[in-house]
C-alpha positions as MATLAB code, in Angstrom:
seq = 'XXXXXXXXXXXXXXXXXXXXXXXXXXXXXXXXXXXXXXXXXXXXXXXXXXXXXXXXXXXXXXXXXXXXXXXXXXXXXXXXXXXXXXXXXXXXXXXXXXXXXXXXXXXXXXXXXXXXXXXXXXXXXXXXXXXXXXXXXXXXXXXXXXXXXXXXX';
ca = [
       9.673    8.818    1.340;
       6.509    6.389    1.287;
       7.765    2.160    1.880;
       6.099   -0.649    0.836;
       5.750   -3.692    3.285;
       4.775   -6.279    1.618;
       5.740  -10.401    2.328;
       9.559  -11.348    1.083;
       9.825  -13.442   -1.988;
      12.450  -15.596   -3.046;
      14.029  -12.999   -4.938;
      14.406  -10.604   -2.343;
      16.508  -13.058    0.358;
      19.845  -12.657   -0.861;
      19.350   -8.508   -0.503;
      17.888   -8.728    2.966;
      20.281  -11.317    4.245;
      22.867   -8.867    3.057;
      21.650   -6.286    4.780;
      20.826   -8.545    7.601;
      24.867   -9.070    7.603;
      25.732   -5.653    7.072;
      23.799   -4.599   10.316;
      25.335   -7.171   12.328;
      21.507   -9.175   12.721;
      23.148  -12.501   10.680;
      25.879  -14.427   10.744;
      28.603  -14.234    7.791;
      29.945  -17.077    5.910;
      31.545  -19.835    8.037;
      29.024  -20.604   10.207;
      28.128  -24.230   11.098;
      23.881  -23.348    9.878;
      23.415  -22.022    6.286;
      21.613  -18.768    7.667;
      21.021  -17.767    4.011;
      19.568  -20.984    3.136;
      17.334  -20.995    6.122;
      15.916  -17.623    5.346;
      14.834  -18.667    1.769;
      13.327  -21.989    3.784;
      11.240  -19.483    5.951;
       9.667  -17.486    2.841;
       7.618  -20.487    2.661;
       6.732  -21.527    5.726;
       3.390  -21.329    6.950;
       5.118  -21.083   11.142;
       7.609  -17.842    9.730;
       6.391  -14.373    8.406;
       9.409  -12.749    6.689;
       8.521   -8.945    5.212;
      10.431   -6.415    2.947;
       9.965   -2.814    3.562;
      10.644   -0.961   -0.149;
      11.771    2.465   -0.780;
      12.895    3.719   -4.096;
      12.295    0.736   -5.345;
      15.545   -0.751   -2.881;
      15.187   -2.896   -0.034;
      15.063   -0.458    3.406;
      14.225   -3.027    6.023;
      13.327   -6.589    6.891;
      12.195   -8.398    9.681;
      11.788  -11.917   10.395;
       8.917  -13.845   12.868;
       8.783  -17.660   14.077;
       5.848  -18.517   15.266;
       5.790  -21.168   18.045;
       2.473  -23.059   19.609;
       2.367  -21.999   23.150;
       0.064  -23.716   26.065;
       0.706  -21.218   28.335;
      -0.016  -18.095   25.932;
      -3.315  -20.062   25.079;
      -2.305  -20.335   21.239;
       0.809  -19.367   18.993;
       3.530  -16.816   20.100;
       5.579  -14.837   17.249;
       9.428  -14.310   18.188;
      10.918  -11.844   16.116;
      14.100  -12.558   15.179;
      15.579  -10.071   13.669;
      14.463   -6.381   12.150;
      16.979   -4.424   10.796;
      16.468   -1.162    8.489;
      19.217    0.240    5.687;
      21.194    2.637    6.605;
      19.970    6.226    4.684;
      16.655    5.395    5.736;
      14.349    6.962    8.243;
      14.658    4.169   11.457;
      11.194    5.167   13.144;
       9.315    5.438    9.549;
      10.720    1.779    8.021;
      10.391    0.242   11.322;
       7.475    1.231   12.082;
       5.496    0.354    8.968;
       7.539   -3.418    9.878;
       6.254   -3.827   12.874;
       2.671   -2.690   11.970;
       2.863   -5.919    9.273;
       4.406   -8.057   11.531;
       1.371   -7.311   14.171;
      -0.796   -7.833   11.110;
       0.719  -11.145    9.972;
       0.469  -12.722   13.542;
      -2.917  -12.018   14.073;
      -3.799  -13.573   10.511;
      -1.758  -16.712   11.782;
      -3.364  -17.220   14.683;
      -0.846  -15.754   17.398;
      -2.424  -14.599   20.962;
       1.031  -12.227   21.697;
       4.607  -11.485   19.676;
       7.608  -11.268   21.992;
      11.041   -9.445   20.963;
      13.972   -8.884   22.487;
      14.745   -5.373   22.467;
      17.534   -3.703   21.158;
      20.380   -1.330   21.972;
      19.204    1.507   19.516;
      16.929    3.686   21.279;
      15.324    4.808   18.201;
      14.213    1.250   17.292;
      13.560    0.301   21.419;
      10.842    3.787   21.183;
       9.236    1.818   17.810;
       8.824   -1.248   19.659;
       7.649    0.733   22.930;
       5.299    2.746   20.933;
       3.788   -0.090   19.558;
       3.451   -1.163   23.071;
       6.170   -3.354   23.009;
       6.959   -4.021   27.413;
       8.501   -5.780   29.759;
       7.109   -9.283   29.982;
       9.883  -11.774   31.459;
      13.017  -10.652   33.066;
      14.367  -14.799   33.649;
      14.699  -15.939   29.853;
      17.892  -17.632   29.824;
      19.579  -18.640   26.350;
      22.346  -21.441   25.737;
      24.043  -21.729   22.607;
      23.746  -25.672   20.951;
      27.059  -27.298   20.098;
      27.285  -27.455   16.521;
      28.670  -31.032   16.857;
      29.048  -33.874   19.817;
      32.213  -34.478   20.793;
      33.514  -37.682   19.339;
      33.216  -40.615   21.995;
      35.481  -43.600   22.068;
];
């Protein structure tokens, strides 16, 4: 089956955060951020690249990049935060063609490097390898923010 990457429009957020959900890369109802309402935020943003892979005329994969200004990198860094492809569909094809637009689409913005952190699937860790994806920092630490400060008196 031939896919069409192409940049996410409005119209196609509430399908991919779906699928984002169903694949376990988004948070369900409840939480304290509007995920859903952030994604349709980042269609439009100049700092976020958010793509649709097509098949069949259905959505078969998404992936989402922030792009942050970086001193050290000597220019802007893309993070991708999430890439996900529908189950029924070929992993190493849709992911693939996502991460050849995502390359594409930080080099048009400016970015001197893209950074992901890989995941458990081997078939999608071998995309990201084969796109020569590596090891780059083994010390990134992560904290979750509080979604509210506790109430002083």
């Amino acid at each position: 089956m031939e896919y069409l990457v192409r940049q996410a429009r409005i119209t196609d957020v509430d399908r991919l955060y779906a699928l984002c959900v169903e694949m376990g890369a988004a948070p369900g109802a409840g939480t304290p951020l509007d995920a859903i309402g952030l994604l349709r935020q980042l269609v439009y943003m100049p700092n976020a690249s958010v793509v649709v892979a097509e098949g069949g005329r259905q959505i078969a994969g998404g992936a989402v990049v922030g792009l942050r200004p970086s001193v050290r990198a000597g220019g802007f860094v893309g993070t991708v935060d999430v890439l996900v492809v529908a189950p029924g569909h070929s992993v190493e094809k849709v992911a693939d063609e996502l991460i050849v637009e995502i390359m594409t689409s930080a080099r048009r913005k400016g970015c001197s490097a893209v950074e992901v952190m890989l995941p458990d699937d081997a078939n999608l860790r071998a995309c990201w390898i084969r796109h020569g994806f590596s090891l780059d920092q083994a010390n990134i630490y992560r904290a979750e923010v509080p979604g509210r400060a506790p109430a002083s008196r």
